[in-house]
N, C-alpha and C positions, 0 to 999 in steps of 0.2 A: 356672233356679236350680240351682247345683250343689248336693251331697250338702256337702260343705264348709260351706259357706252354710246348711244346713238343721241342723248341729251347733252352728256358732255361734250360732245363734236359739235355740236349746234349751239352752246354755249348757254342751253336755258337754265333756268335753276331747279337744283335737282330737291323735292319734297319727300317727305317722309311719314310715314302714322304714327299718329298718337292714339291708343286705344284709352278712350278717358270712360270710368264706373263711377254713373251718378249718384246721389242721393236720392236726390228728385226728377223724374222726369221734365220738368218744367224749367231744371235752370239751364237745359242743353244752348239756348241761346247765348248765354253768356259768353259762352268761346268761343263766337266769333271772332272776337277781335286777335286770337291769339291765331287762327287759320281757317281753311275752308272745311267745316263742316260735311263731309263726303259720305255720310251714314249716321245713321240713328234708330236707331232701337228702343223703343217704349216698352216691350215686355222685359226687357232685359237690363233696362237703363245704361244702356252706355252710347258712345259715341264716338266713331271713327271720325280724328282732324289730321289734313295734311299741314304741315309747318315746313320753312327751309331747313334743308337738311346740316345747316351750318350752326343751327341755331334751336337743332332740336333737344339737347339736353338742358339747355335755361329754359325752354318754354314746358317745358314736362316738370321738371322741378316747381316751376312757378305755379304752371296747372294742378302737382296734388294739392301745393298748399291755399287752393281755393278752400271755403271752406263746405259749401256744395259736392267737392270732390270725394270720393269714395277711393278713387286707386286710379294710377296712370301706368301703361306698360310702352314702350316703343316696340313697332312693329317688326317681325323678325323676315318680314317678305323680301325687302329685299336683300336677305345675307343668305335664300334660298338658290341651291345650284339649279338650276335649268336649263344648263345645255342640252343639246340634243344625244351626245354622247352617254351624260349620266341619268336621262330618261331610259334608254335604248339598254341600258346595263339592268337600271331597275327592273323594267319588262322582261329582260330575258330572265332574270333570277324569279320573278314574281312566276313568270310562263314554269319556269325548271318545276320550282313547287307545287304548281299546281296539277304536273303530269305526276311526279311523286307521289302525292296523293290520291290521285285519278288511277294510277299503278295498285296503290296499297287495296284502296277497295276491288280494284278487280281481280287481286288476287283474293282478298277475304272473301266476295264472292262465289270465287269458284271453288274454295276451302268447305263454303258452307254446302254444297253439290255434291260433294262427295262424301 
């Protein structure tokens, strides 16, 4: 069961990111009013806002066309699979490759021994 899943049962409102690229490090305040500011970056000027997730594509629209705004992206975190099954796949494939390789140099190796 995802976390997802465990909001919708509990009936709270489900939020989303807005990944907003400032102009200026200075007008980060400005969007509050549009969500909760949950990250900020002054080297990088941008800023992670969560918004309702009913309500996230008016408020992104509304956000580039700040004129402060630099670029808005919606967050793709939660359209990430994370079950436990498709972790357990990745690892076994990631583990496959890595003995493959861990194979290839020990034969080159012993290629170069002889």
């Amino acid at each position: 069961m995802s976390i997802n899943h465990n909001i919708e049962m509990a009936n709270l409102t489900q939020r989303e990111a807005i990944i907003v690229y400032l102009k200026n490090t200075s007008d980060q305040f400005r969007l509050r009013k549009f969500g909760d500011i949950v990250y900020f970056s002054k080297k990088f000027k941008y800023c992670v806002v969560y918004v309702d997730r009913d309500q996230i594509e008016k408020e992104a629209e509304e956000i580039s066309s700040l004129d402060f705004v630099e670029g808005v992206e919606i967050s793709n975190e939660d359209r990430l699979e994370l079950t436990s099954t498709h972790l357990e796949d990745q690892l076994a494939k990631m583990a496959e490759k890595a003995e493959q390789i861990l194979e290839k140099r020990q034969k080159e190796n012993e290629d170069a021994f002889k």
